[in-house]
Each structure stands twice: as structure tokens, then as C-alpha cells.
MIDREN-192324 format. One record per residue: x negated, y, z of N, C-alpha, C, CB in turn; residue number from 1. Coordinates in nm, 4 decimals. Glycine has a CB too. Example, Ala and Ser with C-alpha at 12.3 -4.5 7.8 and 13.67 -1.06 7.14 Angstrom:
+----------+----------+----------+----------+----------+----------+----------+----------+----------+----------+----------+----------+-----+
:     n.px :     n.py :     n.pz :    ca.px :    ca.py :    ca.pz :     c.px :     c.py :     c.pz :    cb.px :    cb.py :    cb.pz : pos :
+----------+----------+----------+----------+----------+----------+----------+----------+----------+----------+----------+----------+-----+
:  -1.3190 :  -0.5690 :   0.7800 :  -1.2300 :  -0.4500 :   0.7800 :  -1.3200 :  -0.3300 :   0.7800 :  -1.1308 :  -0.4473 :   0.9046 :   1 :
:  -1.2850 :  -0.2250 :   0.7080 :  -1.3670 :  -0.1060 :   0.7140 :  -1.2900 :   0.0030 :   0.7870 :  -1.4084 :  -0.0598 :   0.5725 :   2 :
+----------+----------+----------+----------+----------+----------+----------+----------+----------+----------+----------+----------+-----+
***
This chain:
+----------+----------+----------+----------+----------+----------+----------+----------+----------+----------+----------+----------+-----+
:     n.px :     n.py :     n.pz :    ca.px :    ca.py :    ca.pz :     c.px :     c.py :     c.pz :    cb.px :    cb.py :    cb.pz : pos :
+----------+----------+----------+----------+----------+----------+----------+----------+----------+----------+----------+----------+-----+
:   1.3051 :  -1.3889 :  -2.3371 :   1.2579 :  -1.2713 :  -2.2678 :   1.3787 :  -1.1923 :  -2.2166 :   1.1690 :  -1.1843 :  -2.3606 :   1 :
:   1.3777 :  -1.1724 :  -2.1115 :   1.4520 :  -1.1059 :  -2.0119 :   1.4422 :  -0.9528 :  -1.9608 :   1.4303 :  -1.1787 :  -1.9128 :   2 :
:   1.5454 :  -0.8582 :  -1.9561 :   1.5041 :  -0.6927 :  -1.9768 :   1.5721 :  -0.6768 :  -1.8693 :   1.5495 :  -0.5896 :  -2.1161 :   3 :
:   1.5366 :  -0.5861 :  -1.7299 :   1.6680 :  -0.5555 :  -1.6542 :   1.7477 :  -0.4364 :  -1.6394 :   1.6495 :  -0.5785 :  -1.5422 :   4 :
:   1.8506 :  -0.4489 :  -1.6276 :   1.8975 :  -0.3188 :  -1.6844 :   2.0556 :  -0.3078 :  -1.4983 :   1.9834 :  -0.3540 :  -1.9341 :   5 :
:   2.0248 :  -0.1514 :  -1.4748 :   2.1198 :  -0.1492 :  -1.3176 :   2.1743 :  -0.0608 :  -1.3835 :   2.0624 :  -0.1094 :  -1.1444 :   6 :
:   2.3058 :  -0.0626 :  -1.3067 :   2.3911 :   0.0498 :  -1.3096 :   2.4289 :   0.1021 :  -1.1785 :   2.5060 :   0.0195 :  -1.3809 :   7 :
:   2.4134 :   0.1970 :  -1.0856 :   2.3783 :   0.2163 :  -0.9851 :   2.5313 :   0.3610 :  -0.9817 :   2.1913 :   0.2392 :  -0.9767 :   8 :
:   2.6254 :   0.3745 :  -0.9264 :   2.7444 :   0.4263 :  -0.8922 :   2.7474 :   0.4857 :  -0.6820 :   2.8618 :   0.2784 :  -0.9461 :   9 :
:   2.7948 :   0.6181 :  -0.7345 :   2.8059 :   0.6699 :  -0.5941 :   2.9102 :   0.6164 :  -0.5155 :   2.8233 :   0.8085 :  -0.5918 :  10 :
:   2.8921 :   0.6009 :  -0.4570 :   3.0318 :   0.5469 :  -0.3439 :   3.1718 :   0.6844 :  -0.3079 :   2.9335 :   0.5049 :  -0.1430 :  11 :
:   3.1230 :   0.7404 :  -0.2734 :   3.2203 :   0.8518 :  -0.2429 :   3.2725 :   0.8996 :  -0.4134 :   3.1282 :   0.9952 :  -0.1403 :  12 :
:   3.1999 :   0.8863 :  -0.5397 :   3.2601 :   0.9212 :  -0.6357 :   3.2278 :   0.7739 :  -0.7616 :   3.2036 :   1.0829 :  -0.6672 :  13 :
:   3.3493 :   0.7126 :  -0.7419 :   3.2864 :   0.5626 :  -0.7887 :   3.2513 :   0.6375 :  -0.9627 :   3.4422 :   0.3827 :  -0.7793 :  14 :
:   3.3016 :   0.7143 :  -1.0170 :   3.3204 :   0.7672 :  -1.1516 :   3.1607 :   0.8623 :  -1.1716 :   3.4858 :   0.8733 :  -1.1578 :  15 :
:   3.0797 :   0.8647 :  -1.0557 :   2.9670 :   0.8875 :  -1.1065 :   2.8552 :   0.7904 :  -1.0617 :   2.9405 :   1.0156 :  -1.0809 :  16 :
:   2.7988 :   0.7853 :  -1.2316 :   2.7553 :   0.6294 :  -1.2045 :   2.5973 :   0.6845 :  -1.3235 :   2.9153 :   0.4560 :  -1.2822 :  17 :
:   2.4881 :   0.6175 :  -1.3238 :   2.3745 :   0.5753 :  -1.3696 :   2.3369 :   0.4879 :  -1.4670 :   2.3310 :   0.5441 :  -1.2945 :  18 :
:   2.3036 :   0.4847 :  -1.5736 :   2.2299 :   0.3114 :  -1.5949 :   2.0874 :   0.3460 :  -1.5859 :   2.2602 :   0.2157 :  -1.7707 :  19 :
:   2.0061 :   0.2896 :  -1.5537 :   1.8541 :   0.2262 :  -1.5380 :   1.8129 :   0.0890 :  -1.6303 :   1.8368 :   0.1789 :  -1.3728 :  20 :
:   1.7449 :   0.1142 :  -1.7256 :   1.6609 :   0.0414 :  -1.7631 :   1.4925 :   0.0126 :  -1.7621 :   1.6976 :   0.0528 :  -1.8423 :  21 :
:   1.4726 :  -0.1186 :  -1.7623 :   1.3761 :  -0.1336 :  -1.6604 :   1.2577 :  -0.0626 :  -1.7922 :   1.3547 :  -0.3249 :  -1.5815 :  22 :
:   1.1005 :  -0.0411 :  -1.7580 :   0.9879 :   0.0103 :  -1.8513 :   0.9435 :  -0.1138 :  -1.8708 :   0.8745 :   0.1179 :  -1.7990 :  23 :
:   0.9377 :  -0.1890 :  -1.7467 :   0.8109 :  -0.2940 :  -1.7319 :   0.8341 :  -0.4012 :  -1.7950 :   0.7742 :  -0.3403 :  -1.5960 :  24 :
:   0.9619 :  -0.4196 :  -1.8528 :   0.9523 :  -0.5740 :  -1.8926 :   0.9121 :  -0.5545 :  -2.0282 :   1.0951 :  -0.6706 :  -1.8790 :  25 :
:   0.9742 :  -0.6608 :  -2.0975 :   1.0273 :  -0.7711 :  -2.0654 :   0.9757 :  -0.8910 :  -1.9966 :   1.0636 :  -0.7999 :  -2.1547 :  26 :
:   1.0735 :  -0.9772 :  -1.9348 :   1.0317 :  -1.1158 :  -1.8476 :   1.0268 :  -1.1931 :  -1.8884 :   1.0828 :  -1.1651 :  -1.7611 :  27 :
:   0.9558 :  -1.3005 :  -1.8762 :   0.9795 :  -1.4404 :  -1.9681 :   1.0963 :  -1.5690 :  -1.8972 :   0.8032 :  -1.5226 :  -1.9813 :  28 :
:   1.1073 :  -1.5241 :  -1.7661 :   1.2044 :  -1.5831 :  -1.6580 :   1.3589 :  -1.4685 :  -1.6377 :   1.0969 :  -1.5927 :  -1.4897 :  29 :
:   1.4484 :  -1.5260 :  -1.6173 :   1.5181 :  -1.4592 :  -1.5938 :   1.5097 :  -1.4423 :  -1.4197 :   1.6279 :  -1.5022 :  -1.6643 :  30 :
:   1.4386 :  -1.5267 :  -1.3420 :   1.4215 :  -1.5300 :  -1.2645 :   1.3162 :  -1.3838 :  -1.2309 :   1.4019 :  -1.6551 :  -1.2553 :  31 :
:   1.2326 :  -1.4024 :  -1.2408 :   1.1522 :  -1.2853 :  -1.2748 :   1.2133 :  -1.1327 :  -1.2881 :   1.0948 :  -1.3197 :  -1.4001 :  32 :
:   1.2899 :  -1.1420 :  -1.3914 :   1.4009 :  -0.9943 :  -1.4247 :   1.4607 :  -0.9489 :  -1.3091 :   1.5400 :  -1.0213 :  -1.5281 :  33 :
:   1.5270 :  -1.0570 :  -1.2461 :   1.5935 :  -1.0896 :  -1.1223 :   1.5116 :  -1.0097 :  -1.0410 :   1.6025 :  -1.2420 :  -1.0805 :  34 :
:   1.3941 :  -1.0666 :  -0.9846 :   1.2852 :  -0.9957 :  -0.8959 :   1.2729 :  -0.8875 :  -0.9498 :   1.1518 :  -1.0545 :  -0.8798 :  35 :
:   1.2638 :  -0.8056 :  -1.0436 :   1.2208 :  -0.6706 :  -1.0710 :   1.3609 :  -0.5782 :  -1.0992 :   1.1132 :  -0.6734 :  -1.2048 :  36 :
:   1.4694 :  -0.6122 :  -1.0480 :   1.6095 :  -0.5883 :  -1.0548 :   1.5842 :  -0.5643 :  -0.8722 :   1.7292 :  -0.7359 :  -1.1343 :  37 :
:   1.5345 :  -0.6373 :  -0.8154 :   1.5107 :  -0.6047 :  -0.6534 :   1.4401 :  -0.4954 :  -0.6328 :   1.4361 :  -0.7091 :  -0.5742 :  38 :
:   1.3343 :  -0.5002 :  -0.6879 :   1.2567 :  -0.3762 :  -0.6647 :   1.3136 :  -0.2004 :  -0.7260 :   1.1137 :  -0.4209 :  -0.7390 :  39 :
:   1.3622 :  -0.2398 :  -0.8509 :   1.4383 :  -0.1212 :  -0.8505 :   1.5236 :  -0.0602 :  -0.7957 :   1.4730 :  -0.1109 :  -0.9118 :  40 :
:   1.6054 :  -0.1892 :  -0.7415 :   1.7355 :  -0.0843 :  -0.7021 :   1.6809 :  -0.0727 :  -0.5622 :   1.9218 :  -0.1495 :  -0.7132 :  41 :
:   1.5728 :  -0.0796 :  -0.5068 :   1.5284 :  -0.0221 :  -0.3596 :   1.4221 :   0.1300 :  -0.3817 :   1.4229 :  -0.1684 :  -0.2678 :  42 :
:   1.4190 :   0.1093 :  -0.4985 :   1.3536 :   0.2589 :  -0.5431 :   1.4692 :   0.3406 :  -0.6081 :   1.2184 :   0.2450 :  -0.6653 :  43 :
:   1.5376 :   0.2864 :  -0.6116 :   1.6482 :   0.3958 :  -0.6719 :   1.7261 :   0.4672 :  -0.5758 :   1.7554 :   0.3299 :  -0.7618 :  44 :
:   1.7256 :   0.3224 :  -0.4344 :   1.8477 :   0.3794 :  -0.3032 :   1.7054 :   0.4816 :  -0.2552 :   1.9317 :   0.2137 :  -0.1346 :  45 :
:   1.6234 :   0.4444 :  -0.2595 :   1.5161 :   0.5377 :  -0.2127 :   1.5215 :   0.7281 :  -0.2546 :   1.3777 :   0.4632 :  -0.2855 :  46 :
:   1.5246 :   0.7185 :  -0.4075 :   1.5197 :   0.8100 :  -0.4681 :   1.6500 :   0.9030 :  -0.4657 :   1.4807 :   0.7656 :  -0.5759 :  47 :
:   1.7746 :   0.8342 :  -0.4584 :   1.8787 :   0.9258 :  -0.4106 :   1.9713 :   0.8662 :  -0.2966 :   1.9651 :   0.9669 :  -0.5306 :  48 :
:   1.9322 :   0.9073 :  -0.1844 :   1.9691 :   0.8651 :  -0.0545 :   2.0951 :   0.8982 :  -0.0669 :   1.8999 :   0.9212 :   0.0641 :  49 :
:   2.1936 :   0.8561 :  -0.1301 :   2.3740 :   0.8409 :  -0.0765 :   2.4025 :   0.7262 :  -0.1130 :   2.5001 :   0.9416 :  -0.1445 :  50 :
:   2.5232 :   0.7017 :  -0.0110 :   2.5615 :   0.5716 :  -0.0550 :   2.6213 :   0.5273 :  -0.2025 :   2.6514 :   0.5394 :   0.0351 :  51 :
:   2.5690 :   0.4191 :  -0.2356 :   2.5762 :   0.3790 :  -0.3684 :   2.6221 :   0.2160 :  -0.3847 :   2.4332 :   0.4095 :  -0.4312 :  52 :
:   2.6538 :   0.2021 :  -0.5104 :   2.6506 :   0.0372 :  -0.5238 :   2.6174 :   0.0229 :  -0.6319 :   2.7696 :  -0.0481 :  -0.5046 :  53 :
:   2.5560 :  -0.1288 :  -0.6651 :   2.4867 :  -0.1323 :  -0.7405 :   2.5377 :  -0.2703 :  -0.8418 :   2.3612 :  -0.1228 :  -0.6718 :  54 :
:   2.4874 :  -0.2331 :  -0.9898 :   2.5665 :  -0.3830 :  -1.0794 :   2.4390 :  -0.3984 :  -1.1844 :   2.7640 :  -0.3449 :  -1.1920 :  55 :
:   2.3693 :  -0.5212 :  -1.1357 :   2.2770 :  -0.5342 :  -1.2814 :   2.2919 :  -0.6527 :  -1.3518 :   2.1211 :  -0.5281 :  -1.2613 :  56 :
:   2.2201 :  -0.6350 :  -1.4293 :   2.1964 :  -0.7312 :  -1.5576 :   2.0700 :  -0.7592 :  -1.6135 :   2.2618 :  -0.6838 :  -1.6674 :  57 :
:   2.0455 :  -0.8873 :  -1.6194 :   1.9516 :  -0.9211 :  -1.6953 :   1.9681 :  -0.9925 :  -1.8134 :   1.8810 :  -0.9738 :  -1.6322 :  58 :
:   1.9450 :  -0.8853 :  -1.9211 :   1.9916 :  -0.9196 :  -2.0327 :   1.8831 :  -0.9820 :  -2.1413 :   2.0579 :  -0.8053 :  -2.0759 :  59 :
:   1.8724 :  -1.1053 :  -2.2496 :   1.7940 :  -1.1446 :  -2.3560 :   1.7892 :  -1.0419 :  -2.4135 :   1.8290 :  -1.2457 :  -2.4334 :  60 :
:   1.6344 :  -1.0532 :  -2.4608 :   1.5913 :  -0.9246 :  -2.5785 :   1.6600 :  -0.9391 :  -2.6604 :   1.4584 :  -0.9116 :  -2.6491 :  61 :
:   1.7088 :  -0.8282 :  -2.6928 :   1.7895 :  -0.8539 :  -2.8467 :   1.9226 :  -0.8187 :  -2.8288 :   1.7922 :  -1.0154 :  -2.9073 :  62 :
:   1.9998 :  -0.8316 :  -2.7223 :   2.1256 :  -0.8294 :  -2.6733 :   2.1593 :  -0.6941 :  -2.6796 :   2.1400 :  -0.8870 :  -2.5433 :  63 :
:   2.3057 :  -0.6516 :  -2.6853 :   2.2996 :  -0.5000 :  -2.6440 :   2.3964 :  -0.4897 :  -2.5158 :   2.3546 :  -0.3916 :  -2.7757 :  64 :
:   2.3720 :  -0.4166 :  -2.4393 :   2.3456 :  -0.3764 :  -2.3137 :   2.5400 :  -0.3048 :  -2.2835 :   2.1802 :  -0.2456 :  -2.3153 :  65 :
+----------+----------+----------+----------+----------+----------+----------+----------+----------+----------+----------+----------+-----+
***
């Protein structure tokens, strides 16, 4: 099982940065995590319109982050 977890960083201030972890999982695919790693970080560029970049992970349950 697969959890996704973003870290989402401003561009103009790389030193302010986010993590996001996902509600919905866990996945049984990492493939899957993957896909719901897409959808977030287009609700996230959504939710705070500056430029940003983005680093995720899909991590096994159990793992620490």
C-alpha cells in the first residue's frame, strides 16, 4: 500500500516550502499513488497561484516520510 505525500516549494523563495499528505489513500499500486500525486499537485497550483515546484513521493505504509 502506497501513501502520497508532495512537497510543493515557492519559486521566488525556494526556502518556503509545504508538505501535503494525501487523505485518500492508501493505494494498492504505486501506480495509482502516482495518479493521485497528479491530481494534487494541480489542486494545490490551483489553490495558491505562484509559481512553485513540486517533489513527491510515494511512499509504503509504514515508511516514514
Amino acid at each position: 500500500m502506497f501513501i502520497a505525500v508532495i512537497l510543493a516549494c515557492a519559486l521566488h523563495q525556494p526556502n518556503m516550502c509545504a508538505v501535503f499528505e494525501d487523505e485518500y489513500g492508501p493505494y494498492a499500486t504505486k501506480s495509482q499513488c502516482m495518479e493521485r500525486v497528479e491530481e494534487m499537485t494541480t489542486v494545490i497550483g490551483n489553490a495558491f497561484p505562484f509559481p512553485q515546484t513540486f517533489s513527491y513521493k510515494c511512499t509504503k505504509e509504514g515508511e516514514s516520510t
